[in-house]
Phi, psi and omega in degrees: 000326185261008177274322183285301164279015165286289181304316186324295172325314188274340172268009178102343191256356170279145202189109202258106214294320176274016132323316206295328168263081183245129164290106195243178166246145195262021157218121179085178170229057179266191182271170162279125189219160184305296189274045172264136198282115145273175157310343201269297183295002180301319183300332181287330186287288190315340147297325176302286209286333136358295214274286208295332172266336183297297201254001184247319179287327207262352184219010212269312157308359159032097148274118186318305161253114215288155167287167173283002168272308180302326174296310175316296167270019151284327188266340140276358164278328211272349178267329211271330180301302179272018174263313144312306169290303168340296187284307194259314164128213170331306196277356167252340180307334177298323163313332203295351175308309185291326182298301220269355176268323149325277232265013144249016156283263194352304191291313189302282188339291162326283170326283174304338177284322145315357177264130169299141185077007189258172163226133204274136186275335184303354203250353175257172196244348165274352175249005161268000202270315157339284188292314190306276195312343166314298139347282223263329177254008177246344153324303217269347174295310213294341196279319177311310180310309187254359198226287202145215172287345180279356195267001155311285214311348166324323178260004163256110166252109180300291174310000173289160166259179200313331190288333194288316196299332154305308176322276188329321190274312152338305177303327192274347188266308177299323196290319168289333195269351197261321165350267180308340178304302199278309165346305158278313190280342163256006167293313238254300189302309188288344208282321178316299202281338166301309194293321179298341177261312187281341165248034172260301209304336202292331158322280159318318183288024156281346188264129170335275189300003173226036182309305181316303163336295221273317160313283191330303169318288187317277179342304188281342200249002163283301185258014158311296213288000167296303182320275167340297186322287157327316183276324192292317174326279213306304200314292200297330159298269234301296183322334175288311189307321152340267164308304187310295200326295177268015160274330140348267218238055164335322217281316241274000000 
């Protein structure tokens, strides 16, 4: 056995995909405690101030005719805006800080995490388990707050017929309590499983004979996850757009 991963070793084919996501700490190799500065919070930090240089450095001249930092960041207040007002209407729009503060973490986060040697934080399930479940509770808070005991109906379908409406509410009561789960976890999962295939092919492109393939293999699946970057954000605001509706409008 140790004759067989010896040779393995020597052509190149042992290789772990799931490295890349380790948590590590940037000063030292000690244990991890809640305050220890990891990669992960470097990457968060640096998404932030990402975000704080795009719209606070990047618009402080508010110019009639915008610069290309600025056009950048108009054209994501004016998507993330009318993505809100679409889905919950009027009454939500007072939300949109949070919605529009979501979905450029999440898009900085992605994004940055393509860059070689970088680490994408979006890719652990705590820190999207955060966001998700952030999500789920300041929804279900804000519907109590605002409807009562009426932010139940949700889980009563009226148009049902009677025998049905226990079934149908148990269900709409898991389905809800399911939220935050699928919330977090597919942003995490999908973010996981690209970068974990792109660092398979790279495995393989060490071997002569099947290197080209294996470039090709990356080039296309690199740039699939610039697609993945973009969409898992757009996914994960809108379904927050989504919940908030129904903490709004319970009846509808």
């Amino acid at each position: 056995m140790a004759t067989e991963t010896h040779a393995a070793e020597n052509t190149g084919l042992v290789f772990h995909p799931l490295d890349q996501f380790i948590v590590k700490p940037l000063f030292g190799d000690g244990a991890i405690h809640w305050y220890t500065p990891t990669n992960v919070t470097l990457w968060m930090a640096i998404a932030v101030l990402c975000i704080v240089a795009l719209f606070v450095l990047g618009s402080r001249g508010r110019a009639i005719v915008p610069t290309r930092v600025q056009s950048i960041g108009e054209l994501l207040y004016g998507f993330v805006y009318k993505m809100v007002e679409d889905v919950t209407g009027k009454e939500g729009v007072k939300y949109f800080p949070y919605i529009m503060t979501l979905f450029l973490f999440i898009l900085f986060a992605n994004f940055l995490g393509l860059i070689p040697m970088s680490f994408t934080t979006t890719s652990h399930i705590a820190v999207t388990a955060v966001l998700g479940f952030g999500v789920f509770f300041a929804v279900t808070i804000l519907g109590f707050v605002l409807n009562g005991p009426a932010f139940l109906g949700l889980f009563w379908m009226k148009d049902a017929p009677l025998a049905l409406r226990p079934v149908i509410a148990i269900i709409e009561l898991i389905s809800y309590f399911v939220r935050p789960v699928s919330h977090s976890i597919r942003l995490a999962g999908n973010v996981m499983a690209g970068h974990a295939v792109i660092k398979v092919f790279a495995g393989f492109a060490a071997i002569a004979a099947i290197s080209p393939v294996s470039i090709l293999a990356i080039t296309a699946i690199y740039g699939l996850e610039v697609l993945v970057a973009g969409i898992q954000a757009y996914v994960f605001t809108i379904l927050t757009c989504v919940y908030l509706k129904d903490a709004l409008h319970p009846a509808h």
